[in-house]
C-alpha positions, 0 to 999 in steps of 0.5 A, a space after each residue: 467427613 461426616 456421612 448420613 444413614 444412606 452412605 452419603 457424605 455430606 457438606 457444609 454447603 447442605 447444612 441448614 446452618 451453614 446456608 442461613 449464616 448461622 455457623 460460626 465454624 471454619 472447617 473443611 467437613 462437617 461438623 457434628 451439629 449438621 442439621 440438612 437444610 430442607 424447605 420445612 426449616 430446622 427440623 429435630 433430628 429423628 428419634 427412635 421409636 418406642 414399639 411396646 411389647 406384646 402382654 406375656 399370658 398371666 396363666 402359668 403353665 401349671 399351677 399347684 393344686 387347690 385345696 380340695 384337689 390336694 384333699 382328694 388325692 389323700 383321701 
């Protein structure tokens, strides 16, 4: 049988096809297109979200010597 995030295991008789004549399946579980019916109608299924990263430092740990600093120390 079909089970949802919390363990549960869930029935035709909660599908919000099932309960709106809509499903033209004969199975005794759920099937794989199982939306809960709830007071909102049909809702999509949750999606994941994006969480961004937060932006690395530009500045490198160290850096080659200017120019001048390399002048200097060869002087």
């Amino acid at each position: 049988m079909s089970r949802i995030a919390k363990g549960r295991t869930v029935t035709c008789e909660e599908c919000y096809f099932g309960r709106n004549l809509l499903c033209a399946l004969a199975l005794d579980e759920a099937c794989a297109t199982f939306r809960p019916d709830t007071p909102e109608g049909l809702r999509p299924p949750r999606q994941m979200h994006f969480v961004f990263r937060q932006e690395r430092r530009r500045q490198a740990a160290w850096a080659f010597p200017t120019a001048q600093e390399q002048a200097a120390l060869h002087a």
